[in-house]
C-alpha positions, -999 to +999 in steps of 0.1 A: -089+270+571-058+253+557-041+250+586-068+231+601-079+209+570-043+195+563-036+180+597-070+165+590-063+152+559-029+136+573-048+121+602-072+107+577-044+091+551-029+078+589-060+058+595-067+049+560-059+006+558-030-004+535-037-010+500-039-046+491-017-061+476-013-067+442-024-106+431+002-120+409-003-130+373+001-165+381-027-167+408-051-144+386-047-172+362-051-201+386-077-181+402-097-177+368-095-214+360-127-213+381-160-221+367-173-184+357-194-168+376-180-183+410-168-157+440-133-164+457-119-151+486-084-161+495-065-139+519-023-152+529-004-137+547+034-145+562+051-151+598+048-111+606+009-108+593+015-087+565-008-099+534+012-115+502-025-123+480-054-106+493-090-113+475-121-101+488-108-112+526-134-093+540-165-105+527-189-136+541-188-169+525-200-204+530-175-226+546-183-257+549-165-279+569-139-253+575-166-245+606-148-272+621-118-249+622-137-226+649-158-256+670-121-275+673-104-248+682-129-235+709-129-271+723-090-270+726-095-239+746-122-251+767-119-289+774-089-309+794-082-325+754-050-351+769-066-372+802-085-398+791-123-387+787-136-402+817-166-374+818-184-378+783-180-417+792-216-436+788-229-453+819-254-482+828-280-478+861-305-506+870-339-487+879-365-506+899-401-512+888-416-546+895-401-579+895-376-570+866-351-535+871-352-516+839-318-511+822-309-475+817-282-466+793-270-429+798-251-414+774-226-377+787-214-369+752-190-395+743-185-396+705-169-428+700-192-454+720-190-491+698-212-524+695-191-537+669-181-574+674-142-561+674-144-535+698-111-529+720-120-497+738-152-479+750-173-509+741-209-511+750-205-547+754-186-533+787-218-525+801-239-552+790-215-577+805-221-557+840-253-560+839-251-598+830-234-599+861-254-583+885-290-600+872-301-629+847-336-606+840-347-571+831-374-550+822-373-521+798-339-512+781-339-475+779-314-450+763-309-417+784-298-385+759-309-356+784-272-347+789-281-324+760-317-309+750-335-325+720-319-311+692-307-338+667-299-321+640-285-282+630-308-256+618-296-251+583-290-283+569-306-300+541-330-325+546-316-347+523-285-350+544-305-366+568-308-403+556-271-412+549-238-410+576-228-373+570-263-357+582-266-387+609-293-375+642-268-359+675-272-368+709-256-372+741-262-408+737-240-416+705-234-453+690-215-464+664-214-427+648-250-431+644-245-456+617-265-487+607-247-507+577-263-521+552-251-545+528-259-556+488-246-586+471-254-593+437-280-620+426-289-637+394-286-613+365-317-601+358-334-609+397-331-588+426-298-585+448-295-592+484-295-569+508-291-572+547-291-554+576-290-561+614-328-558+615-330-524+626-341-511+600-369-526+571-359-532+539-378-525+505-351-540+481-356-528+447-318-532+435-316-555+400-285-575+390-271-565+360-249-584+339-213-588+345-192-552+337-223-533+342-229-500+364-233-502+399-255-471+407-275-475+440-296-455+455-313-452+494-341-432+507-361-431+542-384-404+555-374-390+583-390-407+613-394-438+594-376-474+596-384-478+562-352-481+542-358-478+505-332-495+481-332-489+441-307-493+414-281-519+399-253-539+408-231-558+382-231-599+390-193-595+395-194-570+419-179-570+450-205-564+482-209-528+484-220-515+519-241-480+523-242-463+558-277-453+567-281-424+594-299-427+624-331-406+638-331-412+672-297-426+685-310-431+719-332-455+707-309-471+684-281-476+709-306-488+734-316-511+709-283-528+706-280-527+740-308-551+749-289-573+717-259-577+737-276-586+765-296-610+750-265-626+736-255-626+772-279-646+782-296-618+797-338-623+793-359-592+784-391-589+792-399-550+784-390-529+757-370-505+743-374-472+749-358-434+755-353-408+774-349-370+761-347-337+775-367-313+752-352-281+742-370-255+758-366-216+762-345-216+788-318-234+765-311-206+745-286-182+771-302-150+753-332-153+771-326-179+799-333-168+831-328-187+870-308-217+875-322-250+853-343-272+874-332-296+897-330-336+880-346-361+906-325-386+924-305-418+902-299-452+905-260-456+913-241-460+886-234-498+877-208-495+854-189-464+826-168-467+800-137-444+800-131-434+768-095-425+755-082-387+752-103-363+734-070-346+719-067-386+701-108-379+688-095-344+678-071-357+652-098-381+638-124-356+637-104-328+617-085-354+593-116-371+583-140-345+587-162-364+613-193-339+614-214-358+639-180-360+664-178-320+659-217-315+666-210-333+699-181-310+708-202-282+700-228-290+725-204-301+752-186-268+754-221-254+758-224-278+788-195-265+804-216-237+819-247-238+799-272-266+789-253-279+768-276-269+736-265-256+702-274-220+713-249-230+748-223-238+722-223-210+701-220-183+729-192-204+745-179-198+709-182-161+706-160-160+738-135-179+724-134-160+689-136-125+709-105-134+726-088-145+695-094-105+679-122-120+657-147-092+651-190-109+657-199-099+622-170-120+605-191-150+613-222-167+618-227-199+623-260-225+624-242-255+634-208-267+643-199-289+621-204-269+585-236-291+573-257-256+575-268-231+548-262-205+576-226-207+579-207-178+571-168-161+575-144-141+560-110-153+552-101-129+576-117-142+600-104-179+595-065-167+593-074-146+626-079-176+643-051-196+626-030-173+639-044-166+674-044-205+680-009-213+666+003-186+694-017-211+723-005-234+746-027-262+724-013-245+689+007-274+679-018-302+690-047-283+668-024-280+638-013-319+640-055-322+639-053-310+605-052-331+567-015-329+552-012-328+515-008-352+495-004-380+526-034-381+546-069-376+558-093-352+530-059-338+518-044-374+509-052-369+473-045-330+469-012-316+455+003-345+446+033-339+430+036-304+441+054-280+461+033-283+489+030-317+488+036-328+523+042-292+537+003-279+540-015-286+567-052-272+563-089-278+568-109-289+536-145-277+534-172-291+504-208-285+506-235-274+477-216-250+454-189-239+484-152-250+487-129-241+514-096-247+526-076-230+556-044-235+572-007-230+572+020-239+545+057-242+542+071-220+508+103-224+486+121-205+510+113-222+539+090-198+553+057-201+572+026-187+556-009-185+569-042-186+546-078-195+539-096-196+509-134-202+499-150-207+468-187-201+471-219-196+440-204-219+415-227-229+387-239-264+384-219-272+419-192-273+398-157-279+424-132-250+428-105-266+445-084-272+414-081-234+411-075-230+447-048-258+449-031-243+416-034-206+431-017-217+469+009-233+441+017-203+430+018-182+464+042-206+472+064-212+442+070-175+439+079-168+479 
């Protein structure tokens, strides 16, 4: 019996993983400076993959908007990121129906469409000028989203999310990030300030002026579905205008809406009204149980005009540095267009293909959205330094990397380790939703060498932030390598 037990036994300790290693005093203590009771996970590791700090790198936590980590990187590997973006570029056809050809504004995924009066590139007032020329009246001015099925917003994500810029509606048809801005100047002290819009939305103004040196505290609220736009609060009678950004519901509609503006600026009459177009999300969307080719679309209108946008590598860099959620929703459902529908579900098994090659196990992560707005969202720092690695060893390594914040000089990093020795020499992904913090990326030690890492900090009481004891603990790491 001993002769066959003991080669077992050897096998066994053969297999067996490699301890972890020991966590320093110096990031035990940086670690503990955490609000107690909250769960860390922080996994390094240097050029060769071996682990310098491992904590709990293998168990599932909320990331936030380290998601974006996975949807950018997936769209590096997917998408031509350095032409200029001439496919997700939004289009204008004239349709024909009576007297007066309707207007139809079609929008192919294009994140960074613009009505603003500035505008120097991908301007809707492109296509409103074309249709100036070609004809003095139209008919209906529609907004066309069916590049993508119906799904405006992530399943996962609060509702409360909804009414301001970060939780903004997705479509193919896109506008101004989905923003409407709304201004409030103060009044007389004691009467009710001003606030104005651009008339898309109605106002119920219940923000008082207070007296000079006072609090500005102002809330907003809309139900969804609704154009009501409540206003409460205060605003001091020397304050400065202070301008909220209100999400949108339906940004077909919306950018439709600003279309027919334009035009009537252009001296364009309309006769009809606005109105949409969407694609409802149906079964067949969702590659698990789709079945047969998707039906065939009827014949269009030629194209009167597009806008080419610039590069999406240049939308990259703006999306990662300032954490653009609705810009990362769009990429998810555009690499699920590239040989799917183009829905949320499309995007996530275009994902999975992605994260398989990259050595990423399927039960390291789930994910309800692309961005990192969802509940659902889950990885293990194992995970997120899998694909930190995986991707710096890709053709597009060093363009994703210069996506991400720098410390202490830029982006959601700008005002992080200031005065540290990783100022200017981390470059990572920030992540902050209810009671999670994340951060994940690559850093430069004493010594000069490279180390890879993520960290999350997930269940902290009162939503209390954890990033100070992160920061401090990536400090340490550092300092002592």
């Amino acid at each position: 019996m001993m002769l066959i037990l003991l080669p077992l036994l050897a096998a066994a300790a053969a297999d067996a993983p490699a301890p972890a290693p020991s966590v320093s005093p110096e990031v035990s203590a940086a670690l503990a400076t955490a609000a107690e009771g909250t769960r860390i996970g922080l996994l390094v590791v240097d050029e060769a993959g071996r682990e310098v700090v491992a904590v709990r790198p293998d168990e599932r936590f909320v990331p936030a908007s380290n998601t974006k980590l996975y949807t950018t990187a997936t769209a590096f590997a997917m998408l031509d990121t350095s032409a200029p973006d001439a496919g997700a570029g939004a289009s204008v056809r004239l349709e024909p129906r009576g007297p007066a050809r309707d207007v139809v504004l079609i929008g192919a995924g294009d994140a960074r469409l613009s009505s603003a009066a500035n505008c120097q590139s991908d301007c809707l007032s492109t296509l409103a000028e074309a249709v100036a020329r070609e004809t003095r009246v139209v008919g209906d001015v529609i907004g066309d989203d069916t590049a993508f099925p119906d799904e405006h917003w992530p399943a996962g994500m609060s509702w409360n999310n909804m009414v301001g810029k970060y939780g903004t509606a997705v479509s193919a048809l896109t506008i101004d990030d989905n923003e409407v801005a709304v201004t409030i100047r103060p009044g007389a002290v004691g009467a009710a300030a001003e606030a104005t819009g651009d008339g898309y939305f109605r106002l119920d103004n219940r923000v008082v002026t207070v007296p000079a040196g006072g609090k500005r505290s102002i809330g907003y609220m809309r139900e969804p579905g609704s154009d009501l736009l409540r206003l409460t609060g205060t605003i001091p009678a020397d304050a400065a205008p202070y301008e909220i950004a209100v999400g949108v519901d339906d940004p077909a509609h919306r950018a439709a809406w600003r279309l027919a503006a334009l035009l009537r600026a252009a001296g364009v009459r309309v006769t009809g009204k606005v109105g949409v177009r969407h694609r409802a999300l149906m079964p067949a969307d969702d590659p698990a149980v789709r079945g047969g080719a998707p039906a065939a679309k009827p014949p269009l209108a030629p194209v009167l005009a597009r806008v080419v946008p610039a590069s999406l590598g240049e939308d990259l860099v703006h999306t990662n540095k300032v954490s653009q959620n609705l810009h990362t929703e769009l990429l998810l459902r555009r690499v699920g267009s590239v040989s799917g529908s183009g829905s949320v579900a499309d995007g996530h098994a275009a994902m999975d293909k992605v994260l398989k090659e990259a050595g990423i196990a399927r039960w390291q992560y789930d994910f309800g959205d692309g961005s990192g707005m969802s509940n659902y969202n889950r990885v293990t720092p194992r995970a997120s330094v899998t694909l930190l690695r995986w991707g710096a060893g890709q053709p597009w390594g060093a363009a994703w990397r210069q996506t991400l914040p720098i410390a202490g000089q830029d982006g959601t990093l700008r005002n992080r380790f200031k005065g540290t020795l990783l100022e200017g020499k981390l470059f990572a992904k920030t992540g902050s939703l209810n009671a999670a913090n994340a951060l994940a990326g690559y850093f430069t030690a004493r010594s000069g060498r490279q180390f890879t890492f993520a960290a999350y900090a997930n269940d902290m009481p009162g939503d209390v932030s954890a990033t100070a004891a992160i920061d401090a603990a990536l400090v340490a790491v550092a300092e002592a390598h």
